[in-house]
C-alpha positions as CSV (number, residue, x, y, z in Angstrom):
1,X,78.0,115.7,118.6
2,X,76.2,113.7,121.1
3,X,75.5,116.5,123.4
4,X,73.8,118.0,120.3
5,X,71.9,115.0,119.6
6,X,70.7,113.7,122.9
7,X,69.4,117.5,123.1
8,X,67.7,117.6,120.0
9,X,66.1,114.0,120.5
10,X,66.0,113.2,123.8
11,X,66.6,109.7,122.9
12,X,69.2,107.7,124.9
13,X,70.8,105.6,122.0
14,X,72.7,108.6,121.0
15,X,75.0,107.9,123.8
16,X,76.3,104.4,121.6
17,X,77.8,106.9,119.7
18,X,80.9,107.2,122.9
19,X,82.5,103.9,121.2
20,X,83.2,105.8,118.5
21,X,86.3,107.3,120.4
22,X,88.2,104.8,120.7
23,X,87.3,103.4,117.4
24,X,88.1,106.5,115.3
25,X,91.1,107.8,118.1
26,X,93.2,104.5,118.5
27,X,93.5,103.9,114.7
28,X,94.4,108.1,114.0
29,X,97.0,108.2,116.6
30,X,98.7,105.6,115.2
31,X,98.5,107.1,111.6
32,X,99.6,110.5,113.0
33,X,102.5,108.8,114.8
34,X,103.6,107.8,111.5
35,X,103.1,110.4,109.9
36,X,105.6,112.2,112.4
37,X,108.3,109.5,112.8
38,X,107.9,110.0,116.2
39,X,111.6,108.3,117.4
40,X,111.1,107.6,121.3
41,X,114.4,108.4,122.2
42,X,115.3,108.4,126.2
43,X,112.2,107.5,128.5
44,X,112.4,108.9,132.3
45,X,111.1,107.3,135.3
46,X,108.1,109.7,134.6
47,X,107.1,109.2,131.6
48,X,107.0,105.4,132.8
49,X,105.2,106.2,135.7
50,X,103.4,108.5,134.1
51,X,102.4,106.0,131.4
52,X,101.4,103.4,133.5
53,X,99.2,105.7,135.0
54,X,97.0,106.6,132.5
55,X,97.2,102.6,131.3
56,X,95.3,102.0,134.9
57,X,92.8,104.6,134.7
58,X,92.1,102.9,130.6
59,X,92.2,99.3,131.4
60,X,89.9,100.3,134.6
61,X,87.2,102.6,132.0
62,X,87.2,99.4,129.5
63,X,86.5,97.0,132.6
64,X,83.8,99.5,133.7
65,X,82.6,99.2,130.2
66,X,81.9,95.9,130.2
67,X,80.1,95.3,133.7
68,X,78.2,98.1,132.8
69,X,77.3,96.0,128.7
70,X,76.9,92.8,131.2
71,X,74.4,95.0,133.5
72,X,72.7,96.0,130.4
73,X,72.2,92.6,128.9
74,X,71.7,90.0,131.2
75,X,69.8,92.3,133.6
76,X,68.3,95.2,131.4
77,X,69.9,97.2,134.4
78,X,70.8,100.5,133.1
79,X,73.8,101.3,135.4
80,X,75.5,103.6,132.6
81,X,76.1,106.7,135.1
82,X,78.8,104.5,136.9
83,X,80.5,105.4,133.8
84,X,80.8,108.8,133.9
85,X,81.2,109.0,137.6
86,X,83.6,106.6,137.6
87,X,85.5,109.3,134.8
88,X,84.6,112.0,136.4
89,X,86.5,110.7,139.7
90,X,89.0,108.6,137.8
91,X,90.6,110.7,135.2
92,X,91.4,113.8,137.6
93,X,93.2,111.7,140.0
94,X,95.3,110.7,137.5
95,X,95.9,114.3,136.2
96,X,96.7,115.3,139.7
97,X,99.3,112.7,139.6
98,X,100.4,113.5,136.7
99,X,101.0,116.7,137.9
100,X,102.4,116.6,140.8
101,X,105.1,113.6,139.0
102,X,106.0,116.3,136.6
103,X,105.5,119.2,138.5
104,X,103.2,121.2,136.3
105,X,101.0,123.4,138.4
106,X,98.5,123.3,135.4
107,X,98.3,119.6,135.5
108,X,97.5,120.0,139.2
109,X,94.8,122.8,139.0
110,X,93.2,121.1,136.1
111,X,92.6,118.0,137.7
112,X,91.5,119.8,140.7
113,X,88.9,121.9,139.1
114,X,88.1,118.4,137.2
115,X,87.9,116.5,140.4
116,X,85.5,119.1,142.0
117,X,82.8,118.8,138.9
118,X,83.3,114.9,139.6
119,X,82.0,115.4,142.9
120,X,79.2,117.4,141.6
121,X,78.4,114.9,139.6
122,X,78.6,112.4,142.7
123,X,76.2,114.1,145.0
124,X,73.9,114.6,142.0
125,X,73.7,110.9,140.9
126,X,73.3,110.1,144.9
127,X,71.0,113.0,145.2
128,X,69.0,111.2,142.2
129,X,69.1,114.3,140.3
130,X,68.7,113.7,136.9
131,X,72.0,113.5,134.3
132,X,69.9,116.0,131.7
133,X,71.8,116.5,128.6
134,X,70.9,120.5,128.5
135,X,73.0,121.2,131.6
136,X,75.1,118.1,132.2
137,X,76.9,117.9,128.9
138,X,78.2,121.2,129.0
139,X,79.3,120.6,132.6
140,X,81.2,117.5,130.8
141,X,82.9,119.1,128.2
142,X,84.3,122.2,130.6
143,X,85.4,119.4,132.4
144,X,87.6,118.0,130.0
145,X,88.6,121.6,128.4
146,X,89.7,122.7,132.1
147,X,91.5,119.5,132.8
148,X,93.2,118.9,129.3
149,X,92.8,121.0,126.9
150,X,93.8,123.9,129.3
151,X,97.0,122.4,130.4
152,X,97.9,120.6,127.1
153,X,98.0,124.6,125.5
154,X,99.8,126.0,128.2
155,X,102.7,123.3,128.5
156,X,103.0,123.4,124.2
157,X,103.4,127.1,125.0
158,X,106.0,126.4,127.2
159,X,107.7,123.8,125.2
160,X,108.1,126.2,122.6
161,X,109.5,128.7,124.5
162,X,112.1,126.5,125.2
């Protein structure tokens, strides 16, 4: 949705429109938890490590957040790209961790492919190329298909082989 409408507009305030993740997505996963009666049951020393993990990488993208509103406001710096560079980086290292702790190759491969769009994405924003929503959105969104989506279908399939 915002890909479509920074596209269509070329207006910048379309990008506010991020927040609404964890807005809409922390409240639904909690309903849907519910609605499963999830039960916990035993928790390895990978699913804590593995936990923690991805606790790091979202404490450290709220932080981020923040500087990046404190930039805005006090300074009228626009420093927003840190963002997604920051993500781009952040979340693959993680998946590569996550991985490797759990020894899913498609974990691993993910992340890779995800951690070499990141630093695309690095020598772009340092080559001052501009972040245009026609190509860089869709370079976004493969990133996250590739590096979640992918593997979150293949180890379901394998879950339910058994």
């Amino acid at each position: 949705m915002v890909w479509i409408l920074l596209a269509a507009t070329q207006q910048n305030v379309w990008n506010w429109l991020w927040f609404a993740i964890p807005v809409i997505g922390m409240p639904l996963t909690s309903i849907m938890a519910r609605r499963e009666k999830r039960t916990d049951g035993a928790v390895t020393y990978s699913d804590k490590i593995t936990s923690h993990l991805w606790s790091i990488f979202g404490v450290s993208e709220i932080v981020l957040t923040f500087i990046c509103l404190g930039f805005s406001l006090i300074g009228g710096i626009k420093c927003w790209t840190a963002m997604t560079v920051y993500t781009l980086i952040a979340a693959p290292f993680a998946e590569i961790a996550q991985g490797l702790i759990v020894k899913e190759k498609s974990l691993t491969w993910g992340g890779i492919v995800g951690l070499a769009i990141g630093m695309v994405l690095v020598c772009c924003v340092t080559g001052k190329i501009p972040l245009l929503a026609n190509w860089f959105m869709p370079l976004f969104i493969l990133f996250w298909v590739v590096m979640m989506i992918v593997p979150g279908h293949i180890i379901n399939h394998k879950a339910k082989k058994g």
